[in-house]
N, C-alpha and C positions, 0 to 999 in steps of 0.2 A: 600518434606521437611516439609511441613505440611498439614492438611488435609484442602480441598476444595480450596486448592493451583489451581487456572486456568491454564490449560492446552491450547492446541492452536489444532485445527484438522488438519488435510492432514499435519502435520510434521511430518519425522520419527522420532521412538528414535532406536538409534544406540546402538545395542547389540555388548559389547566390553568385554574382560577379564576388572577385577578389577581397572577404572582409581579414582584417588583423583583431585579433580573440586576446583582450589583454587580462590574465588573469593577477588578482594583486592580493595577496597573504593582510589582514588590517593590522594586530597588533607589533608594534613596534618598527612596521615599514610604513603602515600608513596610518594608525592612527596612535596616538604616543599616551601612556598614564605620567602626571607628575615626574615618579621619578626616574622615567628616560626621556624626559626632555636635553639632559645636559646640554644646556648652554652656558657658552663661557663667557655672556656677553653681560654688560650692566642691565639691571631690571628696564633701565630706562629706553636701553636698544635695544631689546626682546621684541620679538615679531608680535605683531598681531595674533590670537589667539581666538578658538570657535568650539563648544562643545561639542565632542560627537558622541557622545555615548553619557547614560545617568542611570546611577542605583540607587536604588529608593530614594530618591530626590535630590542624589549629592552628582556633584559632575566626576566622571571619573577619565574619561578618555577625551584626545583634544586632537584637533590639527589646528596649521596655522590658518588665517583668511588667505596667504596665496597659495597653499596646498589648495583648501578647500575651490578657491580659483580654477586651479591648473586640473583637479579634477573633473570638475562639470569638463572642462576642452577633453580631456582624454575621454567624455564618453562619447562626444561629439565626434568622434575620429576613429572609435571601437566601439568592440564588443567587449562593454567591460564587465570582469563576471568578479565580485569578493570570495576570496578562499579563506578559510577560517577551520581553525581547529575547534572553535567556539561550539556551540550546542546550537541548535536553531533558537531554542529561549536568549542564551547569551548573544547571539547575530542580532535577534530582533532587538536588542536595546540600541547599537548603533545607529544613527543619523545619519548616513551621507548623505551630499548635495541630490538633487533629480530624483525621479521618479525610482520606483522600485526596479531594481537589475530583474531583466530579462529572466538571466539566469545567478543565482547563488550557490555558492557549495560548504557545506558546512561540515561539521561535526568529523573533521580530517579526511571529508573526499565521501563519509559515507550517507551522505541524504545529501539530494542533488535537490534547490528549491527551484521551478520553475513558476515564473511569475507571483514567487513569495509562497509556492502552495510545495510541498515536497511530492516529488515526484514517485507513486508508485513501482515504478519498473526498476528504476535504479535500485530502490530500494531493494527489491526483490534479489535482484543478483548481487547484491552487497553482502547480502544474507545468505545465500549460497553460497559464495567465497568463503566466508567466513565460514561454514561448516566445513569445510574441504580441505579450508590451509591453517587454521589456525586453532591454538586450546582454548578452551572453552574460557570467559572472562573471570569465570568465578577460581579457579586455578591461579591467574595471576594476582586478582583481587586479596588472594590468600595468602601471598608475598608480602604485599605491603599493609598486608594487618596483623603481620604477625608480632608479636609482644616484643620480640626483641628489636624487633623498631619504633617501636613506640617513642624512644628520644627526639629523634629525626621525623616521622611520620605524625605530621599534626590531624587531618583529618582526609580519608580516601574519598573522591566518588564515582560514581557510577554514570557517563557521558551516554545515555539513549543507548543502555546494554550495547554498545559497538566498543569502546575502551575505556578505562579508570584512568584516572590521575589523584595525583596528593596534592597537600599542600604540605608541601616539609621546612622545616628549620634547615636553610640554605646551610649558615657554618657549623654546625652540628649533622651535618651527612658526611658519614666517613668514606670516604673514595673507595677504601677497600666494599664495602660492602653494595654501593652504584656499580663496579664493576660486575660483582658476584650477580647482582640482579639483571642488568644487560647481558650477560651469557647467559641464564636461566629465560629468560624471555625470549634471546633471539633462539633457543631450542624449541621452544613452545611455538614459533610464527610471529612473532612480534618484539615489537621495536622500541628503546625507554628513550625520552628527550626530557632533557631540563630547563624548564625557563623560566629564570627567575625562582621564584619563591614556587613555583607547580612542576613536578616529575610526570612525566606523560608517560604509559607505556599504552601504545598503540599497535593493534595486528598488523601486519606486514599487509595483508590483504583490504585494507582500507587507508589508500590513499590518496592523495590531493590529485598527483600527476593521471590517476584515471580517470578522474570525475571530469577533470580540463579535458584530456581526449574526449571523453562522451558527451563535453558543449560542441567541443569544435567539430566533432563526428556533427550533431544536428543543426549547429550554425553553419557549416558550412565554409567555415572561414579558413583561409589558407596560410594564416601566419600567427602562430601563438606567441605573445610576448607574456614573460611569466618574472613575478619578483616576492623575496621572501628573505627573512635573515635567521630560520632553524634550521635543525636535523630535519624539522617534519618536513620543508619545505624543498629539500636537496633535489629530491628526484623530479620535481614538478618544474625547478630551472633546468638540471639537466636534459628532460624533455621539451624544451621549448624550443624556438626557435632561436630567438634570444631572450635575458634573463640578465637581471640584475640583481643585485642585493646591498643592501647599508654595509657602513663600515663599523656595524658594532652588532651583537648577540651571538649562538654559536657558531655562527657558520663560521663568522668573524673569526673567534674563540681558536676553531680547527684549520685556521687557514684555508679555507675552501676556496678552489677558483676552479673555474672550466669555460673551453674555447671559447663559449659562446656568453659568458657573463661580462657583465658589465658592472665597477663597485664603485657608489659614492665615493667622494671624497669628503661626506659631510658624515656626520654623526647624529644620531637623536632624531628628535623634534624637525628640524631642517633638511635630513636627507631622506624625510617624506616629501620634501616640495622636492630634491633633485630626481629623487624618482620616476615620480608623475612629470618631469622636464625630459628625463631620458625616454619616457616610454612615450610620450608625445613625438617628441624628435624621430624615433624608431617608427612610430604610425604615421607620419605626415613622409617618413622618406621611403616606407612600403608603398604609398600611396601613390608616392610619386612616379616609381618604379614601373608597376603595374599600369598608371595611365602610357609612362612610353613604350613599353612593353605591346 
């Protein structure tokens, strides 16, 4: 997907006729909490709705029934892989339709799960990047515990020793001091995103857009379609072939757009179903290409 993309040794790559590698970000592209459904419609026209995700016995994440639809089609037509900033604990509460993905990518690119099991090797050169490019976690961990953020900093933790996040008091984070900390990090190798009520600061060296290269390096596939609505998820649309994203979180926020993106027209809850309609549309017209090709 890009050059000096890290590759993993003793893994095949699987030589296949022409497959398209659809990788898709879950929270807030494809599976929505409460309160980013925004809908502006009467309760009584509200889509159909389907759990996908439960904590400790409460429902907390949803799509609609023609999302949930439209993605069983898109796995019928791809290689569909979930990208998630989540923890592999946090992924495994997720439901989607069909069997378990092939491939998963979790915890921002750095455990790659193969057939639900995490993949040693990636692991390993996750791990070695990570000593090479980036300060140590406990250094940045040291930021966001420090006393004088205690207003804003409600509780830190610790994502599989690969990066920390908070949970802050959204209107009580003073900008000045988000900036102060995104230039202190991006000196250290790594990178701060805010979403929602969670401040992520993650290594430069563990991200989404490599882990997708080293499916499609083993899948084999010749066409990555990629969608996502953060910062974390920028460089994994940029590397696609093509790349979507909602019309709402930061990407939204920073006005982000490039050659090859494609942006709802929907918002919320619902520009998870146009998603999976674009990336269907995109797989069925690669398909098509390639048979008259």
């Amino acid at each position: 997907m890009s050059e000096g993309t890290p590759t993993v040794a003793n893994t095949p790559t699987v030589a296949s006729t022409p497959t398209t590698l659809a990788a898709c970000d879950l929270d807030r592209t494809l599976i929505y909490s409460p309160r980013a459904f925004w809908l502006d419609t009467a309760d009584a026209d509200a889509p159909g709705m389907v759990v996908s995700e439960l904590y400790q016995g409460a429902p907390i994440s949803f799509m609609t029934r023609r999302a949930e639809a439209l993605l069983v089609e898109l796995r019928a037509v791809s290689v569909f892989v979930p990208v998630t900033t989540r923890t592999v604990i946090q992924y495994q509460r997720v439901q989607l339709p069909g069997p378990v993905p092939e491939y998963a990518i979790t915890s921002n690119g750095g455990v790659l799960l193969v057939d639900g099991v995490s993949d040693a090797a990636w692991a390993a050169s996750v791990r070695h990047r990570l000593a090479e490019q980036a300060a140590p976690i406990a250094e940045v961990t040291a930021l966001l515990e420090d006393p004088l953020a205690a207003p804003w900093i409600l509780k830190v933790n610790d994502a599989e020793n690969l990066f920390v996040y908070a949970i802050v008091d959204r209107p009580a984070l003073p900008t000045a001091w988000l900036e102060q900390l995104e230039a202190t990090c991006h000196a250290f190798g790594w990178s701060v995103s805010v979403q929602g009520r969670k401040l992520y600061c993650v290594p430069h060296a563990v991200t989404k857009s490599d882990a997708v290269a080293e499916v499609r390096r083993r899948s084999g596939a010749s066409t990555v379609l990629a969608a996502g609505d953060s910062l974390l998820d920028q460089r994994m649309l940029e590397h696609a072939d093509l790349a979507f994203r909602p019309a709402h979180g930061e990407l939204e926020e920073a006005g982000y757009a490039h050659g090859n993106l494609t942006i709802t027209g929907s918002v919320g809850i619902l520009a998870g179903e146009e998603l999976l309609q674009l990336m269907i549309a995109a797989c069925r017209g690669r398909r098509a290409a390639d048979l008259a090709g």
